[in-house]
Structures are given as structure tokens and as C-alpha cells.
C-alpha positions in Angstrom: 95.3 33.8 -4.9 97.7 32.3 -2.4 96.1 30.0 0.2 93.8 28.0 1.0 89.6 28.5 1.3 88.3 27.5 5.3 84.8 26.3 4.9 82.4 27.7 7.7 83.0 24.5 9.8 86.6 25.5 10.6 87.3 22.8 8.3 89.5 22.1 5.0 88.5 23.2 1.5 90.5 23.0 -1.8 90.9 27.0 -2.9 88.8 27.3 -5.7 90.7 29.6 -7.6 93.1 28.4 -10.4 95.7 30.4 -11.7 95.8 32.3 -15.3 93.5 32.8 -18.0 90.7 30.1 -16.1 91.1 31.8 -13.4 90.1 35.3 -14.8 87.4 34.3 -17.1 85.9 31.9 -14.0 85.8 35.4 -11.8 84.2 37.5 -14.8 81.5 35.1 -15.5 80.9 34.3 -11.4 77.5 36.5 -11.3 76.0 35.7 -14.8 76.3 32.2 -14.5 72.7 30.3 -16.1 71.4 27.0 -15.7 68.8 25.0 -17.5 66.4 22.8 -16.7 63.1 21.3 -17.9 63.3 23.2 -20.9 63.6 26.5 -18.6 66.3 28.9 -18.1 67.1 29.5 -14.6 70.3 32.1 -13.8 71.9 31.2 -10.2 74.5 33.6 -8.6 75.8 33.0 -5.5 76.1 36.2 -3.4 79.2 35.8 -0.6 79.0 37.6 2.5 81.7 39.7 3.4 84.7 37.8 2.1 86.7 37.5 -1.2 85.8 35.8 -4.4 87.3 32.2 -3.1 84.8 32.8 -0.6 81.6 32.9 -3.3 83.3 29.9 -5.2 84.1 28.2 -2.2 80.1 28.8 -1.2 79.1 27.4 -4.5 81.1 24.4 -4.4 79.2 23.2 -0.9 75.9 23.8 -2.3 77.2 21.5 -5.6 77.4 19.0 -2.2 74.3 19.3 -0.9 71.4 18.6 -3.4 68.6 15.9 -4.4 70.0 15.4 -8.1 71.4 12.9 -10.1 75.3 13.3 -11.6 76.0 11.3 -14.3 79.4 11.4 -15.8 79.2 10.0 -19.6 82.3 10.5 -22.3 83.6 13.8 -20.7 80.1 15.0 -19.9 78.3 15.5 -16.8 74.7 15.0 -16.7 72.6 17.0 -14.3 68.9 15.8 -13.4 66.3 16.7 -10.4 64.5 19.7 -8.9 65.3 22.8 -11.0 66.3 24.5 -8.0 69.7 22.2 -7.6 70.0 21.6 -10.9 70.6 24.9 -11.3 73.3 25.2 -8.8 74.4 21.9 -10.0 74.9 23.3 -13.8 76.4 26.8 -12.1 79.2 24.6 -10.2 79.7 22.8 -12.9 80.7 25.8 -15.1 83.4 26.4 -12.6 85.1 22.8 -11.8 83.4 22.7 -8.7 81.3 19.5 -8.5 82.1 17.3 -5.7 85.2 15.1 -7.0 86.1 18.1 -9.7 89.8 19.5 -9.3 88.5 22.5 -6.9 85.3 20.5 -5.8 84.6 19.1 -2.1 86.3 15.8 -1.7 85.3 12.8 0.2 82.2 10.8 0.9 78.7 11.4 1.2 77.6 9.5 4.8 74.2 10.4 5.7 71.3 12.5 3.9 68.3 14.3 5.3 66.2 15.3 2.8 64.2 18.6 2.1 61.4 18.6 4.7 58.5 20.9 4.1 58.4 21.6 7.7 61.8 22.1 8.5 62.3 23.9 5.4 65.7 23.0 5.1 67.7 19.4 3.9 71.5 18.3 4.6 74.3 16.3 3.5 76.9 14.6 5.6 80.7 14.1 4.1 83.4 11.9 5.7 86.3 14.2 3.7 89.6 12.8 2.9 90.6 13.3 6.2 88.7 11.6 8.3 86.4 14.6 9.5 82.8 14.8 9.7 81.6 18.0 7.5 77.4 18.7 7.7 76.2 20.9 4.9 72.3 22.4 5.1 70.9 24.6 2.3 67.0 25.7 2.5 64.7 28.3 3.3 67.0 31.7 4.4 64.9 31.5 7.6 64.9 28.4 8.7 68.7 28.6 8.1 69.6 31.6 10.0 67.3 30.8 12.6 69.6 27.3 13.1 72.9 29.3 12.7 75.1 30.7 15.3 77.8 31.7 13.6 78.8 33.2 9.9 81.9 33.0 7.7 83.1 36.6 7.1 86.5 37.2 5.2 87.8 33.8 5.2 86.8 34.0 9.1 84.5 31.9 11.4 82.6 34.5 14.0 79.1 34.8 16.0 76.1 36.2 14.7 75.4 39.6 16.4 71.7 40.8 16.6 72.5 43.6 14.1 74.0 40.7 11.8 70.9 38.8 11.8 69.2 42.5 11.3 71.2 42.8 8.1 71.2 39.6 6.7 67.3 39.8 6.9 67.6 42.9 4.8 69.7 41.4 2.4 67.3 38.4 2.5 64.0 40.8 1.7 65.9 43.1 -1.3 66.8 39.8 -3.5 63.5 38.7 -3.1 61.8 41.8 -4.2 63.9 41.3 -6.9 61.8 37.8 -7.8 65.0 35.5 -6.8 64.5 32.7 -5.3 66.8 32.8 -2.3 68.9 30.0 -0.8 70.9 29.7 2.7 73.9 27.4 2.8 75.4 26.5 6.1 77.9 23.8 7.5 79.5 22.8 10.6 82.6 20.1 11.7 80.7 16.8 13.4 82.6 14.9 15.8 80.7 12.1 15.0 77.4 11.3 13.2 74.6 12.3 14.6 72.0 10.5 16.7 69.0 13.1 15.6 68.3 15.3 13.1 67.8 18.1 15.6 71.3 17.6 17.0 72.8 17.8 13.5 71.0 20.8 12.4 72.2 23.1 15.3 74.9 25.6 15.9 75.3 26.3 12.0 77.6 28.6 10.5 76.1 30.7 7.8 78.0 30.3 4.5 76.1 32.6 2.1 72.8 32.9 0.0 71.9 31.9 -3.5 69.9 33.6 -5.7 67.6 32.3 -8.3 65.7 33.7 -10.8 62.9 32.0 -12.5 61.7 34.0 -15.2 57.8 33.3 -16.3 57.9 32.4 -20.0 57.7 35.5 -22.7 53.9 34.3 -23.2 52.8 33.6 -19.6 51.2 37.4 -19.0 49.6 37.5 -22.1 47.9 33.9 -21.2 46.9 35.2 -17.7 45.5 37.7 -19.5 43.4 36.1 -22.3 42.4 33.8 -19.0 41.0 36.7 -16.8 39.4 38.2 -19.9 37.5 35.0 -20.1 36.5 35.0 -16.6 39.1 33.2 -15.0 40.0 34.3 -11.5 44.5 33.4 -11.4 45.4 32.6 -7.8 49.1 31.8 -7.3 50.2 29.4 -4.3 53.6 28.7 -3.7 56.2 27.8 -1.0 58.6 30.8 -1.8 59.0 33.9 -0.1 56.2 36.3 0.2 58.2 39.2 -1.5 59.1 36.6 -3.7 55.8 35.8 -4.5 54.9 39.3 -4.9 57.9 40.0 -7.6 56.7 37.5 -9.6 52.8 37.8 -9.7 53.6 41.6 -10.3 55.7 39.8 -13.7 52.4 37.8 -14.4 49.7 40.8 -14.4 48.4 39.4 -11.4 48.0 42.3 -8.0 51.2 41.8 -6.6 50.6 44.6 -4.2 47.0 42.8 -3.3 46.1 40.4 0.1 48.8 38.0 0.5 48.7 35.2 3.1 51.6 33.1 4.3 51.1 29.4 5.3 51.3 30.4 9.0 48.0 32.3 8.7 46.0 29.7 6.9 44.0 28.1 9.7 41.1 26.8 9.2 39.1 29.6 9.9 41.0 32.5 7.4 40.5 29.9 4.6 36.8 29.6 4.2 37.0 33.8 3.3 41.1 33.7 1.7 39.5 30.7 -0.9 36.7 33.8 -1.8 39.1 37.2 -1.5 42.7 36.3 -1.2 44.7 35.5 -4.7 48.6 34.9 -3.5 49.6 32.5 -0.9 53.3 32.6 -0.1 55.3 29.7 1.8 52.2 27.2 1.7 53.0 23.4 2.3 51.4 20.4 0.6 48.9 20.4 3.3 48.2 24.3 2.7 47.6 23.4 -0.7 45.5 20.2 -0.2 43.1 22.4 2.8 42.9 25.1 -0.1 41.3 22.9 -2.3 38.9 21.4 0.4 38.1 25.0 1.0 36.8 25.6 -2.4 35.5 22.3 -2.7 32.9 23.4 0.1 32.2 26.9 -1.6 30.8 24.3 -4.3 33.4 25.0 -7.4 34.9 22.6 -9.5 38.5 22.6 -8.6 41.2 22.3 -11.0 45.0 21.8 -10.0 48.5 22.2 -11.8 51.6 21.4 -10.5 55.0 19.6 -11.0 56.5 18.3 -7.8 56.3 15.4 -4.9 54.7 18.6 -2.7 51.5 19.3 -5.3 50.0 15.5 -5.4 48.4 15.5 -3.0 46.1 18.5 -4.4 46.2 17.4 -7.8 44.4 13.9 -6.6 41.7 16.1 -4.7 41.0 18.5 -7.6 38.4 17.9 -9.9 41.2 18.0 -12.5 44.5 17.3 -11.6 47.3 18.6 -14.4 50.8 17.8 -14.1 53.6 18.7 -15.7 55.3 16.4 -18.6 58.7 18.2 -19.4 60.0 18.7 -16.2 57.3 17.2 -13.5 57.9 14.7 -11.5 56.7 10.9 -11.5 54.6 11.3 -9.1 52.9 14.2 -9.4 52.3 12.7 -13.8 50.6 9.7 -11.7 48.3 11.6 -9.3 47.0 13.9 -11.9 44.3 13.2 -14.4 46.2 15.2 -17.5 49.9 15.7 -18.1 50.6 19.1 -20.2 53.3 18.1 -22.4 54.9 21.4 -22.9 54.6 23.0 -19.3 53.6 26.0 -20.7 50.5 27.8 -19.2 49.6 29.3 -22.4 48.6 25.8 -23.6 45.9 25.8 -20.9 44.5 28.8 -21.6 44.3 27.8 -25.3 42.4 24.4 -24.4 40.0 25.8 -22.5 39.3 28.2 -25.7 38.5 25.2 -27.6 36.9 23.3 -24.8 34.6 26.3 -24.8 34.2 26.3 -28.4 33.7 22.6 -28.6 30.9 23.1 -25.7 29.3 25.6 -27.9 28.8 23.6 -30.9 27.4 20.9 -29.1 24.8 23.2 -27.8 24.0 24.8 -31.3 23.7 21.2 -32.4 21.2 20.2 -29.6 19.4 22.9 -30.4 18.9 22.4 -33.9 18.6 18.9 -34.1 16.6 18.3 -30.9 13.0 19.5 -32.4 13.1 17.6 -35.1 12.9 14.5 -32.6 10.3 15.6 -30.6 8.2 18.8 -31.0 6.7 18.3 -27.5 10.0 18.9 -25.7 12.3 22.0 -25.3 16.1 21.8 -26.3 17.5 20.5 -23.4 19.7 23.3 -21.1 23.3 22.3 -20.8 24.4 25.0 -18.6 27.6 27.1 -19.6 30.3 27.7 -17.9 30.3 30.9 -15.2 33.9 31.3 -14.3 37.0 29.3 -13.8 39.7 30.5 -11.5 43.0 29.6 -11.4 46.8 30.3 -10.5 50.0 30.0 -11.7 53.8 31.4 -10.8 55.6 31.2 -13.8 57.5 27.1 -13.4 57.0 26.7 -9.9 54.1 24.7 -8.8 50.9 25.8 -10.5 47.4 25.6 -9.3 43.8 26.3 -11.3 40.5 26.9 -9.4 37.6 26.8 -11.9 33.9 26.8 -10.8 31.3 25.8 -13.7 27.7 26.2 -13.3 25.9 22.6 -12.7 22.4 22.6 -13.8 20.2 20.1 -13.4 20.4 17.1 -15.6 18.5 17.5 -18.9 15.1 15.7 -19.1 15.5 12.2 -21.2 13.6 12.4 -24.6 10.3 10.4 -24.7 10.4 7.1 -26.2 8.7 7.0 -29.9 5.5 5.2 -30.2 5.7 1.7 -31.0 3.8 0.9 -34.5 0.6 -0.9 -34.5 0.8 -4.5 -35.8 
């Protein structure tokens, strides 16, 4: 593969292909590549448009350049750490040479960073290359991306959007996410000079390609949905990815992925007081979709229980009732706003606690009831209330959340003091 690869931006980019045996092998394993992270496997492909196998390579390599994790290089060994999402990519470029400062990675300088923002939906990285040019690189949401993007690299080859381009990619967008990946938009574009705003950088994009990721649920995550609604637990899944996304993977779960599903644009104040009562999926919600969620339930008077494992769910998991965030591959600060940390990540170990929570609550009952009486005959066993129904929701290892409501009778009445003996 003679040549050389022209990023998006018009710019310069090392061909990624390398001649021989490496070569062919590098090309065979290009769609089944597999990352791990957190103890979780995640397989990330990058799907090119139109355009040669440099052109997928070459995608991959600027997503390696545009991420929120750590590198560390240690004895031959490169150590990946962050959001799953990017260390996946991180792991697939890696596999391939293609980390910034590999043989066929990007080369130069990172000069200024915008990181992910909820609203935007979309984060960037700005290289000064080795020769002196600018070159901005966005990855986020497929939406937000397009919707920013002007033009699109097609066979090697820089060129404007058309409507029925836009029509396609769309399509393309909505069949990988049916598919339960989590999909991806890379862009770039050549800077003349750094920008003064973030809305000046992040215009007149040219689409790259889209990543796909799949996030399987654990083998035992159905089966513990379904021990958990046979218990009287009510699953409700919230989560910033797409809607058929969302859909793919509830249907995965057990959970009715063909049911009511509400984006975060539709959750205004007034759709949430009934959605927090009728509605179990909530696709492309932001920490403050989350947060009004629980404040919706709240009022409905259920004890609110909340799981999650990035910066986006604290602020839920400090407003619920019970805040659980995950150990293995949480975040620091969503450990520290929760009130337990589930050491294994694995949903199943919920569903098994609250077994013996319920179990425990039992035998404190029986206990009360026994040995109560035989303190005072003139008073009745007191009633501790037992639980009515918990509801929660989880999507496999993206952000979970739990909504459980608990009956809250009145306190029981305080045994009479004992008559004090006569002198």
C-alpha cells in the first residue's frame, strides 16, 4: 500500500499500513479487535466510510489521539487506564502500532484539550504535529458530530456533506445501534491557529468515521434482573447512549425493550412526575436528568436507591437514599459520593444482598415476635413493616441506577418500663 494516508483536515498522516506478514495479520484482525477494561470485555471496531483499509487504520489512530486516559509506557508495556469507552479504543490502537508516538501513530504534541461535555456531547484534542500545523480532533456523540461537520473523508478524499449523505450516515448510525454498539463519531479539521472559543474550534468538521462498541451485560446479569422482578423489583435503565442503543441492550437484559422510552429532551418537568410511575428506559439522559429523576421519585414517597460508576452519576448517588458505586472500575468520585461501593461491579451481587437483607429482616421479625411476650404480656409484638417493592435499573456496565420504595410504618410503640420493687 503505496502512499501516504490524508487525515480529514487535508493534513499529513503516517500510512498506517506496514508491509508483509504484519501487515496481513493487522488487516485480518482489524474488525475483531477486543479491549478490556474494569474487568469487562469490550470489542471496538472501527467502521470507515467509503475508503480503503488505511483509511479505517488511519481513523483509529486519531481516536488513539483524542481520549481522557492515562498511557503509561513501563519495560516494553503500555498501560491503558480511564473511561472504558477510550480505553477500549486505546487497547484496539494499541494492537495495531497506532498510539500517538507508535511507528504508524499521530505524531506531535498535544496543545489544548476540551473535555467531554454532557451538553455538547462531544470532547477534542488539539496537536501541534511535527510540522508546525495545527490539527483539532473531536470524537462524541454521532449527532452532535455530524451536526458540527461539513465535510467527510471518502476514499482518501476530503468533500462536502450532501443532504442524502447526512440521510445515509443517519441510517448507518441507527443499524449499529440496534445492534447494541455503542457508536462513536471522530472528526478533525487543520487550525490556523488556536482557537479563541470552543465554538469556533468545533465548527466546519470533517467527518472521519464511526466506532463501534459493544458492551456485552455479564452472562448472569438477566438471570439477576430476573430473580429481582420476581421479588418485586421494578428494573428501570437510565443511560446517556442512544435510544436504539438503549433498546438493544434492555432487550439483552429481559427488560421491554420495545416498551415507553424517553430521551433527555423529553424529560421536563412535567413528563417526569408520570415517566418516574410508567416509563422504564431513559436514553441520552445527563447528570441533571438523572439527579431530577430521583427528585421525581423522591416526591412519589419511595426510598431511592442509585448505582453508578462515573463523574456523570454523583450527583444522583448523593441524592438517593442509597448511593452504590462501583469498586472495580468506578471512578473516585462517584466511590466518594455513594454510601456503598460493590466490589465486584456485578449486578448479580445486588440482587443477592438484598436476598439476605430480606432474610436477615425476617429473622429479626420472628425473633420480636417470639421474644417480645415474654417481656410484656400487655403489649402486641411490635409491627416492623416489610418491604413492598423495590425498583431499580441497570444497563449491563454503563451507569446503573436502583429505585426501591419500602413501606414506612409508623414507629413501633416503646415497651413499658418494669415496675420498680418495693423497699
Amino acid at each position: 500500500m503505496p502512499g501516504r494516508q490524508q487525515p480529514a483536515s487535508g493534513g499529513d498522516l503516517h500510512d498506517p499500513a506496514r508491509p508483509g506478514e504484519r501487515q496481513r495479520r493487522t488487516f485480518d484482525r482489524l474488525h475483531g479487535t477486543q479491549g478490556r477494561s474494569g474487568g469487562h470485555h469490550r470489542h471496538a471496531s472501527v467502521v470507515q466510510l467509503p475508503g480503503a483499509i488505511r483509511h479505517t487504520l488511519g481513523s483509529l489512530a486519531l481516536a488513539a489521539a483524542c481520549h481522557d486516559g492515562a498511557l503509561v509506557r513501563q519495560d516494553h508495556t503500555v498501560h491503558i487506564a480511564g473511561d472504558p469507552t477510550d480505553v477500549a479504543l486505546l487497547d484496539a490502537a494499541r494492537r495495531y502500532d497506532l498510539l500517538p508516538g507508535d511507528a504508524v501513530g499521530l505524531a506531535g504534541t498535544p496543545v489544548a484539550y476540551q473535555p467531554f461535555d454532557i451538553r455538547r456531547k462531544i470532547m477534542a484534542v488539539t496537536w501541534r504535529r511535527e510540522d508546525g500545523t495545527l490539527l483539532l480532533i473531536t470524537k462524541g456523540a454521532p449527532e452532535a458530530v455530524l451536526a458540527r461537520s461539513t465535510r467527510r473523508l471518502a476514499g482518501g478524499q476530503s468533500g462536502p456533506i450532501a443532504d442524502a449523505d447526512r440521510a445515509r450516515l443517519r441510517t448507518q448510525i441507527e443499524r449499529m445501534a440496534v445492534q447494541g454498539l455503542r457508536v462513536i463519531a471522530l472528526a478533525s479539521r487543520t487550525l490556523p491557529d488556536i482557537p479563541a472559543s470552543r465554538d469556533e474550534a468545533e465548527a466546519d468538521l470533517t467527518l472521519v468515521g464511526l466506532a463501534g462498541l459493544e458492551d456485552p451485560p455479564r452472562t448472569e446479569a438477566a438471570g439477576a434482573v430476573h430473580a429481582a422482578r420476581r421479588a418485586g423489583i421494578r428494573v428501570l435503565m437510565i443511560t446517556g447512549d442512544h435510544p436504539a442503543t438503549a433498546r438493544a441492550v434492555a432487550r439483552q437484559l429481559g427488560l421491554d425493550g420495545a416498551g415507553l422510552l424517553l430521551t433527555g429532551t423529553q424529560l421536563d418537568d412535567a413528563a417526569l412526575a408520570g415517566a418516574a410511575a410508567a416509563t422504564s428506559l431513559f436514553a441520552r439522559a445527563t447528570p441533571e436528568h438523572k439527579l431530577r429523576l430521583v427528585r421525581a421519585l423522591h416526591a412519589r414517597g419511595e426510598i431511592v436507591a442509585v448505582t453508578g460508576d462515573g463523574v456523570n452519576d454523583a450527583p444522583a448517588l448523593a441524592e438517593a437514599d442509597v448511593g452504590i458505586a462501583m469498586g472495580a472500575g468506578g471512578t473516585d468520585v462517584a466511590r466518594d459520593a455513594a454510601d456503598l461501593v460493590l466490589a465486584d461491579d456485578n449486578f448479580a451481587t445486588i440482587t443477592c444482598a438484598i436476598g439476605e437483607g430480606r432474610q436477615l429482616f425476617d429473622n429479626l421479625r420472628k425473633a420480636s415476635a417470639t421474644t417480645w411476650p415474654a417481656k410484656s404480656r400487655s403489649s402486641p409484638p411490635p409491627s416492623l413493616g416489610s418491604p413492598s417493592a423495590c425498583r431499580c435499573r441497570s444497563a449491563s456496565s454503563r451507569s446503573w441506577s436502583w429505585n426501591c420504595s419500602w413501606t414506612s410504618p409508623a414507629a413501633p410503640p416503646s415497651p413499658p418500663n418494669p415496675p420498680k420493687p418495693t423497699p
